[in-house]
C-alpha positions, 0 to 999 in steps of 0.5 A, a space after each residue: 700526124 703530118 703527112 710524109 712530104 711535109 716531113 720531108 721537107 722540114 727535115 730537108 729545111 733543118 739539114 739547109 740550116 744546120 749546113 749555113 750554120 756550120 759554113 757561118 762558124 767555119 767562116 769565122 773561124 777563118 776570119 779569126 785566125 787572119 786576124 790573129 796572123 795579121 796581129 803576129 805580123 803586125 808584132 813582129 814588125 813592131 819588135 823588128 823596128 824595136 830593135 833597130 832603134 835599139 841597135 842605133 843607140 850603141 853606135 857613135 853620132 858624128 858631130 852630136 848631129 845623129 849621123 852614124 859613123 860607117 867608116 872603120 878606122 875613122 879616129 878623132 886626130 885631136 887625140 893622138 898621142 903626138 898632140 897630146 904631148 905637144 911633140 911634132 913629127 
């Protein structure tokens, strides 16, 4: 048999350890889950620029140089009726 203080002491030991273990797991756990929101962050800005380069596409470059028209009312003059039927004012 082993004497009471060495008994002690290992239980002692095995206590230590299984607290560093749980601290080790819950530390990972931590880390897991700042990966994970650092990846959800990491979509969605992804699905953010997505959608803007989406919403580019629906608008009308001026002059085929990829300028986006920002200007309400702005109409091509060539166009107007007055032009097309060659009538003047």
């Amino acid at each position: 048999m082993m004497p009471v203080d060495e008994k002690e002491e290992e239980e002692e030991e095995e206590e230590e350890e299984e607290e560093e273990e749980e601290e080790e797991e819950e530390e990972e756990e931590e880390e897991e889950e700042e990966e994970e929101e650092e990846e959800e962050e990491e979509k969605e800005e992804e699905e953010e620029k997505e959608n803007i380069r989406k919403s580019r596409k629906g608008q009308v470059s001026i002059e085929g140089r990829g300028e986006i028209a920002h200007v309400e009312g702005r109409r091509d003059l060539s166009c107007d009726e007055g032009r097309r039927t060659g009538e003047e004012d």
